[in-house]
RODO-2510 file (C-alpha; in nm, 4 decimals, decimal comma):
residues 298
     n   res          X          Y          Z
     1     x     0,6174    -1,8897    -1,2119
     2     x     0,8535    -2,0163    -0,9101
     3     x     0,7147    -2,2453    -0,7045
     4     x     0,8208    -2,1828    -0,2619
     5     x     0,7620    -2,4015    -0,0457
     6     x     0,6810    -2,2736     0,3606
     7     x     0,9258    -2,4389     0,6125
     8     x     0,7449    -2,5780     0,9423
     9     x     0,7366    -2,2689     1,1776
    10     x     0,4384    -2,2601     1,3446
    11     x     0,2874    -2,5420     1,5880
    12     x     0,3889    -2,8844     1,6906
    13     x     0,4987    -3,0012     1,3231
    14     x     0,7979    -2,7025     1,3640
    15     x     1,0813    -2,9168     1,5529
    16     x     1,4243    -2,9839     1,4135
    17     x     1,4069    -3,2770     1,2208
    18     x     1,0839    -3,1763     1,0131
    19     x     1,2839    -2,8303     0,9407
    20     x     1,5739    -3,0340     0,7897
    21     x     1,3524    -3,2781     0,6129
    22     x     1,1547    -2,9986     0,4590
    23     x     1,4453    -2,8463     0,3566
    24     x     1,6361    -3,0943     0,2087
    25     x     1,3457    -3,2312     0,0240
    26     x     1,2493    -2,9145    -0,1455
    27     x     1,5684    -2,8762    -0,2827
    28     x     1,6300    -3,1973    -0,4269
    29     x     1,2933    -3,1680    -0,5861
    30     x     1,3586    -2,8158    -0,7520
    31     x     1,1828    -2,5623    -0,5719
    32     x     1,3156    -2,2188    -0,5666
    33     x     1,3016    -2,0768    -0,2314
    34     x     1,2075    -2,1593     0,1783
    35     x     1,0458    -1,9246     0,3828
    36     x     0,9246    -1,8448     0,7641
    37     x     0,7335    -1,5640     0,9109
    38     x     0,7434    -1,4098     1,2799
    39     x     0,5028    -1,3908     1,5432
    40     x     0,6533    -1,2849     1,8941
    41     x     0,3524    -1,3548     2,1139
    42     x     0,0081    -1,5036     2,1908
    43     x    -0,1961    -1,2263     2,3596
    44     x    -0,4050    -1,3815     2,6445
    45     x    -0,7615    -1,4093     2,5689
    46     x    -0,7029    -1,3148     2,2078
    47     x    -0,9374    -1,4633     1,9184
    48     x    -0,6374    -1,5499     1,6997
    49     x    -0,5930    -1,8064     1,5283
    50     x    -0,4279    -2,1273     1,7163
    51     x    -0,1942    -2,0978     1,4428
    52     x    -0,0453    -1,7855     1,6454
    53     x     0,0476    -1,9513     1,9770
    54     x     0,3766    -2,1319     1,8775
    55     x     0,6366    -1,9740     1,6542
    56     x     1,0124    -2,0305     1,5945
    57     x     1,2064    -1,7147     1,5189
    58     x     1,2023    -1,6716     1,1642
    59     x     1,5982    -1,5904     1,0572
    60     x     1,7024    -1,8476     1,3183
    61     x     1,5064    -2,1291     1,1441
    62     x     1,6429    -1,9834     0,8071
    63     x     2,0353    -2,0284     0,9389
    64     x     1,9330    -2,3676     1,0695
    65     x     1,7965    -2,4534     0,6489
    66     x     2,0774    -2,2849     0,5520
    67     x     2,3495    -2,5311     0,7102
    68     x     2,2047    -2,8372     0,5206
    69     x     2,1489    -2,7003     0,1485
    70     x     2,3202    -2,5336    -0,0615
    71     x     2,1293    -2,3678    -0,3832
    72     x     1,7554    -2,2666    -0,2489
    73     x     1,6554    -1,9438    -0,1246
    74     x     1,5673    -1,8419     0,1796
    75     x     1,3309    -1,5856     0,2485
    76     x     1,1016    -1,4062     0,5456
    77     x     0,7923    -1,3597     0,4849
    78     x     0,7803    -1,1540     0,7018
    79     x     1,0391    -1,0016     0,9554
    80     x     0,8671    -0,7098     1,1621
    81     x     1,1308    -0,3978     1,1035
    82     x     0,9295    -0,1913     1,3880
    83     x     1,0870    -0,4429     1,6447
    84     x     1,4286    -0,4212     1,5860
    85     x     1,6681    -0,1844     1,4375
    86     x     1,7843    -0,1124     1,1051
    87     x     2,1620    -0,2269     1,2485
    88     x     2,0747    -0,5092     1,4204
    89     x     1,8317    -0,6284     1,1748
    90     x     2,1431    -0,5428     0,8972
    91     x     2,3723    -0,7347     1,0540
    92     x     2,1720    -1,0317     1,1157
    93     x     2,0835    -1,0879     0,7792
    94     x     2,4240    -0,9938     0,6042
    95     x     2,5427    -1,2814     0,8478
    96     x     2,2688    -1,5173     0,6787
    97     x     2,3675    -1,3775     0,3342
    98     x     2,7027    -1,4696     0,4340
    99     x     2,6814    -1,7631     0,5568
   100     x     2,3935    -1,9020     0,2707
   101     x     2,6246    -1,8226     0,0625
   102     x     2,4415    -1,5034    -0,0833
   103     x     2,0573    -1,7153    -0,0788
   104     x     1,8640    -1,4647     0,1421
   105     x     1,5253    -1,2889     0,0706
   106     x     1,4548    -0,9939     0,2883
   107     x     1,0562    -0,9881     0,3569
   108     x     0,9754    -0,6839     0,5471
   109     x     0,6602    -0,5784     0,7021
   110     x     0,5048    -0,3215     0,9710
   111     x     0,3386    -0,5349     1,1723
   112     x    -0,0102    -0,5411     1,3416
   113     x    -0,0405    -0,6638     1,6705
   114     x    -0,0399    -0,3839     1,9291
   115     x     0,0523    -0,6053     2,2071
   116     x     0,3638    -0,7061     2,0555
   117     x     0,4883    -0,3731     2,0013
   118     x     0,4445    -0,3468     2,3495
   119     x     0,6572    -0,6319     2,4501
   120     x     0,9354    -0,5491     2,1890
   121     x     0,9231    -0,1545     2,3078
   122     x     0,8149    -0,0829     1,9835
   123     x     0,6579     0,2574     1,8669
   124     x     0,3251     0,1548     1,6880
   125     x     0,2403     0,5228     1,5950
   126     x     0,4126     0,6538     1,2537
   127     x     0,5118     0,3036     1,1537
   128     x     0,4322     0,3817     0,7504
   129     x     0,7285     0,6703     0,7760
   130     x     0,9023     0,4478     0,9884
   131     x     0,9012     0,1848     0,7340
   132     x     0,9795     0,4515     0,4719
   133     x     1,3230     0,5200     0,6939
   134     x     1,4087     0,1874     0,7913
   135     x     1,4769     0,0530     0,4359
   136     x     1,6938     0,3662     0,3413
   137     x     1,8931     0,2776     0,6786
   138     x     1,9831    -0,0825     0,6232
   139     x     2,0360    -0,0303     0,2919
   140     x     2,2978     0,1864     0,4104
   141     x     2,4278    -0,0577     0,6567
   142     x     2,4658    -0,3281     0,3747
   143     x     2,6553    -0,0046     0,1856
   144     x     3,0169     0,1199     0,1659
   145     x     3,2258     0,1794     0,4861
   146     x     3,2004     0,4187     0,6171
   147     x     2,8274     0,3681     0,7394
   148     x     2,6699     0,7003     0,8961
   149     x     2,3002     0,7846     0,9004
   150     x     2,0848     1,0390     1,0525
   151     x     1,7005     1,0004     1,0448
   152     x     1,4015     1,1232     1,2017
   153     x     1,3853     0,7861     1,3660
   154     x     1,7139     0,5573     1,3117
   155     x     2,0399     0,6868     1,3652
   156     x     2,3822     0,5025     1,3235
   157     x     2,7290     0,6832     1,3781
   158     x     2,9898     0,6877     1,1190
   159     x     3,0909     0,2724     1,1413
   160     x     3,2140     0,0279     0,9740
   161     x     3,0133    -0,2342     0,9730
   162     x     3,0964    -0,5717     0,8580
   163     x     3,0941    -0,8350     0,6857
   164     x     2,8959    -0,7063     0,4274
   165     x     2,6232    -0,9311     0,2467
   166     x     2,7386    -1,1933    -0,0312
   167     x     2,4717    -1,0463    -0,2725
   168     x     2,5487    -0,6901    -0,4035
   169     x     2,4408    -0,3703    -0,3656
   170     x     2,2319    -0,6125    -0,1343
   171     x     1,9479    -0,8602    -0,0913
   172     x     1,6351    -0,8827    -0,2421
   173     x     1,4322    -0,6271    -0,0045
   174     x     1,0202    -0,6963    -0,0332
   175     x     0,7349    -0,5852     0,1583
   176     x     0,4120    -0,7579     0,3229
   177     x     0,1354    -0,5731     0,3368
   178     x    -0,2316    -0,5238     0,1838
   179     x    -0,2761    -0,1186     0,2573
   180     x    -0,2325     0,1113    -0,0237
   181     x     0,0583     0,2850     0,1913
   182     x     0,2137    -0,0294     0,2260
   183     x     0,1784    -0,1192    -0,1830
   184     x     0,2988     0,2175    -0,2839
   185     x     0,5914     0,1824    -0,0425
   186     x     0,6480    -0,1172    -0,2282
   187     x     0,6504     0,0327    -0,5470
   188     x     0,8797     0,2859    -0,4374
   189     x     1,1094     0,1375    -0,2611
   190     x     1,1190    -0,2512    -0,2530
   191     x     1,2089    -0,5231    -0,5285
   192     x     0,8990    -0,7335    -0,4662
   193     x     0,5798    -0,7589    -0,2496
   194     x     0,4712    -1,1078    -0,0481
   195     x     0,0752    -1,1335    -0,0887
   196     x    -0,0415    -1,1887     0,3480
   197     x    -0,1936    -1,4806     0,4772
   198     x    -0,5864    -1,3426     0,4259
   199     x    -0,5231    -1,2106     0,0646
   200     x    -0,8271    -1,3387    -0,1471
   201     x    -0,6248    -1,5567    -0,3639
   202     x    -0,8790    -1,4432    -0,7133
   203     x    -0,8382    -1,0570    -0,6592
   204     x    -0,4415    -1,0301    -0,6837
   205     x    -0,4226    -0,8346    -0,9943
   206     x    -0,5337    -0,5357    -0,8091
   207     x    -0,2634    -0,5107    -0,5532
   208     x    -0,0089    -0,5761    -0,8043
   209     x    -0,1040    -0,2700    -1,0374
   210     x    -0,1134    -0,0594    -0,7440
   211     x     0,2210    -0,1717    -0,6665
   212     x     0,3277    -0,1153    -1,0813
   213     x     0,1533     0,2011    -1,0825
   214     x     0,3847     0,3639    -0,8156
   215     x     0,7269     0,1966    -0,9183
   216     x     0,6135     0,3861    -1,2768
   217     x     0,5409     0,7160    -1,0554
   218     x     0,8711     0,6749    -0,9374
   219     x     1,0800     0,6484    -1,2059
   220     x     1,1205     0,2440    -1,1743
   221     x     1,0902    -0,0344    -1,4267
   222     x     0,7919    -0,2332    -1,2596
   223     x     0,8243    -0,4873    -1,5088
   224     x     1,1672    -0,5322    -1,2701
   225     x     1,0145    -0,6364    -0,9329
   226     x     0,8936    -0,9495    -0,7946
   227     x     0,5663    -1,0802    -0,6505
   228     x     0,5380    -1,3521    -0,4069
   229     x     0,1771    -1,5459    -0,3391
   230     x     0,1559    -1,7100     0,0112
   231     x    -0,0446    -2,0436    -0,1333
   232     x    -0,2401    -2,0753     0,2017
   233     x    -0,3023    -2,4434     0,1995
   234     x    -0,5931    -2,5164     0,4609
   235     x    -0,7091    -2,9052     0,4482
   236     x    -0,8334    -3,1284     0,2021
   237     x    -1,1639    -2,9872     0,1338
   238     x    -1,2227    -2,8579    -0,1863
   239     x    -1,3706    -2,4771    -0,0879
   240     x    -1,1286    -2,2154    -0,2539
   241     x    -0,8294    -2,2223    -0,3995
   242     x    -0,5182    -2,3808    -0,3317
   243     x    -0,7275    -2,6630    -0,1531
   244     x    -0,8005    -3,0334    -0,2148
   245     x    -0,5819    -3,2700    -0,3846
   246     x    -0,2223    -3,1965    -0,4721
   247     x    -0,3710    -3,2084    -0,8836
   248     x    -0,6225    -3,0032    -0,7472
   249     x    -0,4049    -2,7562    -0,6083
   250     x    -0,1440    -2,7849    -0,9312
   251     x    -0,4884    -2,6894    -1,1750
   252     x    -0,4715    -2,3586    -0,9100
   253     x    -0,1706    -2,2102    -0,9826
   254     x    -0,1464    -2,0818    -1,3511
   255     x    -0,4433    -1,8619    -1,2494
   256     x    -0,2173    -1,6967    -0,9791
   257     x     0,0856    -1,6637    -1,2326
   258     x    -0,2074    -1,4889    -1,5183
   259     x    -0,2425    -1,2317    -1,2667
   260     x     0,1277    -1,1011    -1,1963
   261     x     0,2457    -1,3666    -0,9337
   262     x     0,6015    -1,4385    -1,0461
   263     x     0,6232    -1,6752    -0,7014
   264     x     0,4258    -1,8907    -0,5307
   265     x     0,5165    -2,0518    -0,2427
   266     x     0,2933    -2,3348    -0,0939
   267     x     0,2541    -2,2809     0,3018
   268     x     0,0867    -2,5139     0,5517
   269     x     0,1509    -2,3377     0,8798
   270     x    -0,1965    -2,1444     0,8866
   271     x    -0,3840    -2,4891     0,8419
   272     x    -0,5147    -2,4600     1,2215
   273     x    -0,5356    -2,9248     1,1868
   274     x    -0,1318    -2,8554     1,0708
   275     x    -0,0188    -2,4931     1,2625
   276     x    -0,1291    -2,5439     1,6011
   277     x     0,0674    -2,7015     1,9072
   278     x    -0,1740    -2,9892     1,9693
   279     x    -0,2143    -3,0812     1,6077
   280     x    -0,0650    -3,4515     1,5485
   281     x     0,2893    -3,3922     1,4050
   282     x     0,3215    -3,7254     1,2504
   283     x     0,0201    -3,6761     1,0119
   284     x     0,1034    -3,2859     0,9641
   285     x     0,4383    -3,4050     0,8018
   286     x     0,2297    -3,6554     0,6236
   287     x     0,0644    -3,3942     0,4252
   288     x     0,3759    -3,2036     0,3731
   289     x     0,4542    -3,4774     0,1628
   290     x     0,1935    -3,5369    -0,0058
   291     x     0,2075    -3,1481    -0,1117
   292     x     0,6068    -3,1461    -0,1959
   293     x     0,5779    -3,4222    -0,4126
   294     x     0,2794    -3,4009    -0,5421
   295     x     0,3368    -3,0271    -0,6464
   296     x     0,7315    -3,0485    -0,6928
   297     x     0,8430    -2,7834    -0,9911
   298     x     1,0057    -3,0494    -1,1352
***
């Protein structure tokens, strides 16, 4: 199994340096791939998490990786498709393929939070079909020139549309999610599926089947696709996996590889003492590396 590590997104620990640190220490010590996740807004008077209320734009932070390595992936875990278009999401990533040097992961999700459809001028009705069209459409836009497609809900006139990405027919495309629609989409349509941040971290087989059973259903080799575990680490207490000491944490992960995971990737942003904007960002990085280290692949 791969071992991921999370870059620092989310809270007071996210600046510049710590991004480039992160980076550049995971891939000197061997892991496979970064990754970031989006969150547009903090609803007033929400119960959210505090991990919610600061959080850098997700490809952005990837481009900013990508400048100072050079072999590591870099993934989204996840991008909302509802809030942008199949184009301009397209584009933006073949320009990250491009300029990574062909290293992107494309994590795709629906989304959740009504109020940020709302600010995006999203639709949040019909977002399964949606979903369903958006992935044939940027597929398309990461296709041969001449670029044309007519949907229910995306349309793009007959375009080129360049540069193309590095990797071919085009990157890795997965999907976030925990309904069955979302897990048979998966099946059906995407080359992997990224585990959310509330999955129950013992129960994972299940998903994955679902997501094997409808890649057989559709004529697909499941043995073919890829599945991603976001390793929520919380804090040092030992109450559920992925928690406690970096050995700890290391005894944790063959269990997650017995039950399909082909990826895990170690993420600190939803520790509310690490992914909040008042948390202390000196001791957050300390624990950053006291997990890279202490859990490099290498």
């Amino acid at each position: 199994m791969d071992i991921g590590f999370a870059l620092p997104v989310s809270g007071s620990w996210a600046t510049p340096d710590n991004v480039v640190e992160i980076a550049e220490t995971a891939e000197r010590l061997g892991y496979t791939t970064l990754w970031t996740y989006q969150r547009l807004l903090y609803p007033e008077g929400t119960k959210l998490s505090s991990v919610y209320e600061s959080v850098l734009d997700p490809v952005t932070v990837l481009g900013f990786a990508a400048a100072v390595t050079t072999r590591i992936r870099l993934g989204t875990a996840i991008v909302n498709l509802p809030f942008q278009s199949p184009a301009v999401l397209g584009k933006q990533f073949a320009t990250l393929d491009v300029l990574s040097k062909g290293r992107l992961e494309a994590g795709l999700g629906l989304g959740w939070a009504q109020e940020e459809f709302t600010a995006a001028d999203a639709e949040y009705t019909r977002r399964g079909a949606r979903g369903d069209e958006f992935i044939a459409a940027i597929r398309a836009v990461w296709g041969p020139d001449p670029v044309e497609f007519d949907g229910d809900f995306y349309t793009i006139p007959r375009s080129k549309i360049l540069p193309k990405p590095v990797q071919r027919p085009h990157p890795p495309i997965f999907i976030g999610g925990i309904a069955k629609p979302a897990l048979d989409r998966t099946g059906r349509l995407a080359d992997g599926w990224i585990s959310s941040s509330g999955a129950d971290l013992s129960t994972l087989a299940d998903p994955i089947e679902r997501v094997k059973s409808a890649a057989r259903a559709a004529g697909r080799d499941p043995d073919a696709l890829r599945f991603v575990c976001r390793g929520i680490i919380r804090d040092t207490n030992r109450n559920g996996p992925l928690t406690g000491t970096p050995e700890q944490i290391r005894a944790d992960l063959p269990d997650l590889a017995a039950q399909g995971m082909t990826e895990t990737f170690l993420d600190l942003n939803f520790d509310p003492t690490i992914g909040n904007p008042r948390a202390d960002p000196a001791q957050s990085m300390r624990r950053a590396r006291e997990i890279l280290e202490g859990l490099a692949p290498a």
